[in-house]
C-alpha positions in Angstrom: 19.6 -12.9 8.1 23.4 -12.3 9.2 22.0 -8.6 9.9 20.0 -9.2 12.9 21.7 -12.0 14.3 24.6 -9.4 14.9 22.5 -6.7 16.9 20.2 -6.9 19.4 16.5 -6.1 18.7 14.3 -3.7 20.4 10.7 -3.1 20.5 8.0 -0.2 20.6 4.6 -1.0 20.2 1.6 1.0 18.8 -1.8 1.7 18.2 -3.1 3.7 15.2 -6.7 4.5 15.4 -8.6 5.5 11.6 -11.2 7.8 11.1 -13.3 5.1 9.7 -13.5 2.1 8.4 -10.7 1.1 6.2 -12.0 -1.6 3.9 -14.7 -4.1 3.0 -13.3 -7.0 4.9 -12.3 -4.6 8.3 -14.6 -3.2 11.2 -12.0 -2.2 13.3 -10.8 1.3 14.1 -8.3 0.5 16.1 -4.9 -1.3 14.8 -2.1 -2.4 16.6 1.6 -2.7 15.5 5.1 -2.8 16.7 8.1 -0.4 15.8 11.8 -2.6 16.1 14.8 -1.4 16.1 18.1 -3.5 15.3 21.1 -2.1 15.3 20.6 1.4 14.7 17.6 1.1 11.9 14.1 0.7 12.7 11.4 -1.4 10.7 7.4 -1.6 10.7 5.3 -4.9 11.7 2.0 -3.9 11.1 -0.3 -7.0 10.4 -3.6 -7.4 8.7 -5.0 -10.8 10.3 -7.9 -10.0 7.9 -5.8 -10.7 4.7 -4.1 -13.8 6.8 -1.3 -11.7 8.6 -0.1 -13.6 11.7 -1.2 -11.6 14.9 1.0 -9.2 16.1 1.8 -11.8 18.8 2.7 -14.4 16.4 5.0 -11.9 14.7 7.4 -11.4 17.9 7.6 -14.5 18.2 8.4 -15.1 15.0 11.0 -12.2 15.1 12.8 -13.9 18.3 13.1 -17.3 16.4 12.6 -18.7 13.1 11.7 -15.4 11.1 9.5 -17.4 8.7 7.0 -14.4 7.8 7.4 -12.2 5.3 6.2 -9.4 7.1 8.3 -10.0 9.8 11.6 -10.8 7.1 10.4 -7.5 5.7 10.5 -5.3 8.6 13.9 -6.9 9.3 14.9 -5.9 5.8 13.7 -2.3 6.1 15.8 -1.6 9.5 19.0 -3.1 7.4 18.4 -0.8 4.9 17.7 2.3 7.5 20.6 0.9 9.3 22.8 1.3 6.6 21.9 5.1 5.9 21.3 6.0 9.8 25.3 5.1 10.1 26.5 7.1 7.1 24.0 9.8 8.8 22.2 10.0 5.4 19.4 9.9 4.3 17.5 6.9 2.3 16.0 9.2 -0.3 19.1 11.7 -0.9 18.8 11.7 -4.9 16.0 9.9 -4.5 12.1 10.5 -6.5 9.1 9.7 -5.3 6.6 8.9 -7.7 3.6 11.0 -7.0 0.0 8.8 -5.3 -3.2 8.6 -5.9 -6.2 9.3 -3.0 -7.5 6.8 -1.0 -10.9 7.0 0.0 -12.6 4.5 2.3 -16.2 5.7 1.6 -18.7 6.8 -1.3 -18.7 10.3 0.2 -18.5 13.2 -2.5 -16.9 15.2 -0.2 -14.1 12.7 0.0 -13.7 13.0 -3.5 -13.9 16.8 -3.8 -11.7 17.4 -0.8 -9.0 14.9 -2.9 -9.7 16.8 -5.9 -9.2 20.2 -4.2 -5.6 19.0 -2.6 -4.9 18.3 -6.3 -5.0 14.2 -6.7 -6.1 12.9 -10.4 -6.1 9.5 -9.6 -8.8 8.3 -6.9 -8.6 4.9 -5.4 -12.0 3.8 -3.8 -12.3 0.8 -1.5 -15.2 -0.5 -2.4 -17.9 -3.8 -0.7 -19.7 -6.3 -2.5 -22.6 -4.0 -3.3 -21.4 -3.3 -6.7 -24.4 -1.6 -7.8 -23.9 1.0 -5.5 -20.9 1.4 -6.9 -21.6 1.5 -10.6 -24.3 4.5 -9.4 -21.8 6.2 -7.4 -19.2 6.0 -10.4 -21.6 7.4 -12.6 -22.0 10.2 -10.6 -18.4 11.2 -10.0 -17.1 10.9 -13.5 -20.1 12.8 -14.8 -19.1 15.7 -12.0 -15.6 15.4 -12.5 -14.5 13.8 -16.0 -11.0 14.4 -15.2 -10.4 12.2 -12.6 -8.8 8.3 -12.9 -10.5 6.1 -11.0 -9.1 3.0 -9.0 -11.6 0.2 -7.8 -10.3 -2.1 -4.9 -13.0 -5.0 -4.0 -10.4 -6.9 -1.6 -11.8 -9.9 -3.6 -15.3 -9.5 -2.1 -17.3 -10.5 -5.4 -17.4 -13.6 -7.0 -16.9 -14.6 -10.5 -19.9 -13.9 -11.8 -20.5 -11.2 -9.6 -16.6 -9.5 -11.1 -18.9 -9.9 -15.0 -22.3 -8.4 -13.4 -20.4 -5.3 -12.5 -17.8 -4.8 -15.5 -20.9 -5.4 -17.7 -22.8 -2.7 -16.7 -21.1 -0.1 -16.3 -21.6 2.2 -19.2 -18.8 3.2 -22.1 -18.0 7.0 -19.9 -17.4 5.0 -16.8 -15.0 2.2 -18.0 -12.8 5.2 -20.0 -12.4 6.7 -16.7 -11.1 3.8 -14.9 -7.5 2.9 -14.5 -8.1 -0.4 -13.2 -10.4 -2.4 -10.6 -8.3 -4.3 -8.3 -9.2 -7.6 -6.3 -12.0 -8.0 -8.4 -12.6 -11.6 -7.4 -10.6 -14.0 -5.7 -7.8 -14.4 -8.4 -7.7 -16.9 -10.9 -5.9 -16.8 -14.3 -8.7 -18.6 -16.4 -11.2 -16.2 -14.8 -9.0 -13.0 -14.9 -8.2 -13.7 -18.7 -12.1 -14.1 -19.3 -13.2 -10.4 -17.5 -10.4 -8.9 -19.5 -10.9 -10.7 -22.8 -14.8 -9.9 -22.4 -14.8 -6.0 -20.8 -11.5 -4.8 -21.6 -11.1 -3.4 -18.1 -7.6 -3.8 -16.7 -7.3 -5.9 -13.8 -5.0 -4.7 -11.2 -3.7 -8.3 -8.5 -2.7 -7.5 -4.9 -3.6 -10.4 -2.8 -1.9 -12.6 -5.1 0.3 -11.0 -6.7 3.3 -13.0 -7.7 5.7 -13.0 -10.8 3.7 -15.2 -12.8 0.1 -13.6 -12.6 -0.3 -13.1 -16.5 -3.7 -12.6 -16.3 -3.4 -9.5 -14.4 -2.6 -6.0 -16.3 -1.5 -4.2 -13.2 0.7 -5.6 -10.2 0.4 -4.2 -6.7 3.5 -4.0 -4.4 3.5 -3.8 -0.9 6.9 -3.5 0.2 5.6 -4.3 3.9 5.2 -7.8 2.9 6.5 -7.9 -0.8 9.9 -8.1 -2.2 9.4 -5.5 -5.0 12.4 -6.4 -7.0 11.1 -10.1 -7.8 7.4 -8.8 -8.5 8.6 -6.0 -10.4 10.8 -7.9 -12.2 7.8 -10.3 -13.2 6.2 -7.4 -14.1 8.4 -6.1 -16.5 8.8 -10.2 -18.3 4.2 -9.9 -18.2 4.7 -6.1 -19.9 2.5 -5.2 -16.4 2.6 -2.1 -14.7 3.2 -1.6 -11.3 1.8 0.1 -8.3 4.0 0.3 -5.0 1.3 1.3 -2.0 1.6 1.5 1.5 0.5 -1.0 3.8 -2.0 1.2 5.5 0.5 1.3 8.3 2.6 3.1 10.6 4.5 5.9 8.8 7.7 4.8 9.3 6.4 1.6 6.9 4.6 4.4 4.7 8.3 6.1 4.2 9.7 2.7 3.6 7.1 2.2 0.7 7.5 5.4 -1.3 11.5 4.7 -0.8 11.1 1.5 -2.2 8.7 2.8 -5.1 11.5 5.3 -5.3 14.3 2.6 -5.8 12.1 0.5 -8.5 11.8 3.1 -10.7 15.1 3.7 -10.8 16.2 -0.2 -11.4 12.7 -0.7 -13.8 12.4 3.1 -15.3 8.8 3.7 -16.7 7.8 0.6 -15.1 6.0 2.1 -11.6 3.4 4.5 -12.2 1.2 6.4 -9.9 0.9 5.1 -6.5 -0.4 4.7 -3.2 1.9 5.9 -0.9 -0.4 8.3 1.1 -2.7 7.3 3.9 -1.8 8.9 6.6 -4.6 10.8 6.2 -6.8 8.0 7.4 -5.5 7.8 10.9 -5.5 10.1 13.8 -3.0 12.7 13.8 0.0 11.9 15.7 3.7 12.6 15.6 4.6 10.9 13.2 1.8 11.8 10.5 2.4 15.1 11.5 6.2 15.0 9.5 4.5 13.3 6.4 2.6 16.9 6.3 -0.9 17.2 4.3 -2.8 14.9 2.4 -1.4 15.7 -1.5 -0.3 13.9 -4.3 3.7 14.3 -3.4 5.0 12.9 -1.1 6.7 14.5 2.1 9.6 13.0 3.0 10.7 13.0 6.7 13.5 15.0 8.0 16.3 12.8 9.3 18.8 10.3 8.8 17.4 6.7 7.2 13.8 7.2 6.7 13.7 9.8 8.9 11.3 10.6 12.0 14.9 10.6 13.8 14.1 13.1 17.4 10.1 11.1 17.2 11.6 7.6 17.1 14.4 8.2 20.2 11.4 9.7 21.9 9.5 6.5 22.0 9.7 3.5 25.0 12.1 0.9 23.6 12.2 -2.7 25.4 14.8 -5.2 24.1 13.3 -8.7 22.6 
């Protein structure tokens, strides 16, 4: 970490407020994060305690000693990067392309999924409880009104075992040709994982614990918020996996950071990251910031600006050194 030690660090927190509930395992509307800037490149700690994220507390302190966490060593990483660019006054994406995203809807609401199909998405990721059933009937609806559309299932490892078969097994022969892949099923588990796909033929998508040796998995999830993409990608690549960068369901500076990362795989692993999940800013409250990522469409918008951009929004915001 010779990068930080040499600059001083400087914090801005925030507070991002959704539209609605975000997943199965969340019932907050409210989330709170903290900008940092070192040197003259700025970084995204935005933890999910949730998923076993330190607190944002924790993280600060973290960031003023042993930098231990990976979202903290992440965010660090991000403003060396941004850094970098912001003192070339370039920036990160100059010949730079970002694969295009799928939707991500938080709720079995049609009108979710027709206002995605109308801003042009083919690819719909649904966040989805341990109610299964209502989600089998809810699929069966959607691909029958629009037969076009790839469907992504994210459980957030909310079923069990059995619970992962019940569902994959009755869901009929229409329904399983328009899935991509369900993701989180169940806690993972590469006995388990290697039965579901051995037995349904539905690929299995691992985000939670995704590593380089989940074989068991078709489909690796990155998060470059907490993630080092180039070891899980290059796992990937060694499991003949795909991969899917996403967002963090964060700030949008940490959205930017994630589609410039996807951006950057693809060109060190080409054909290796497919369609991903870079927009969410459509989830939160308008702000300043989501307002430079522009509408809620397939490809995305990057920021005006030096680094990742947001340049005149970020020197606008209260900084207090660390």
């Amino acid at each position: 970490m010779d990068f930080i030690e040499g600059n001083e660090v400087w914090i801005s927190p925030y507070r991002l407020r959704s539209r609605g509930f975000l997943n199965s395992i969340s019932t907050r509307r409210e989330f709170h994060g903290v900008l940092i800037k070192v040197g003259e490149g700025y970084g995204c700690i935005h933890p999910w305690p949730e998923l076993g994220d330190p607190t944002v507390e924790k993280c600060l302190e973290d960031l003023r000693g042993r930098r231990f966490w990976p979202i903290v060593r992440r965010a660090i990483r991000c403003a060396e990067f941004d850094h970098a660019a912001r003192s070339r006054e370039e920036s990160l994406f100059e010949e730079m392309e970002v694969p295009r995203s799928h939707a991500t809807v938080t709720g079995m609401e049609e009108k979710e999924v027709s206002a995605a199909v109308e801003a042009g998405f083919d690819f719909i990721k649904l966040k989805a409880g341990e109610d299964f059933g209502k989600v089998t009937g809810f699929l069966e609806k959607m691909v029958a009104e629009h037969p076009k559309l790839k469907w992504r299932i994210d459980f957030n490892e909310s079923l069990e075992k059995s619970q992962a078969d019940e569902f994959l097994g009755g869901l009929s022969g229409g329904v399983k040709l328009a899935l991509d892949f369900v993701e989180d099923i169940c806690p993972f588990s590469e006995t388990a994982w290697a039965e579901l796909w051995k037995k349904h033929r539905v690929m299995l998508a691992v985000d939670h614990e995704s590593g380089p040796h989940r074989k068991a998995a078709q489909v690796t999830v990155v998060k470059p918020a907490v993630d080092e993409p180039f070891l899980l990608s290059e796992g990937a690549a060694m499991n003949s996996q795909r991969v899917v960068m996403t967002s963090y369901m964060d700030h949008p500076l940490g959205q930017a950071f994630a589609a410039w990362e996807a951006a950057r795989t693809e060109l060190l692993f080409p054909g290796l990251v497919g369609v991903c999940g870079l927009q969410t800013h459509h989830l939160f409250e308008k702000d300043e910031f989501t307002e430079q990522l522009g509408a809620w469409k397939p490809d995305f918008k990057i920021p005006n600006g030096t680094g990742l951009g947001f340049d005149d929004a970020l020197a606008a915001l209260p900084w207090m050194k660390l």
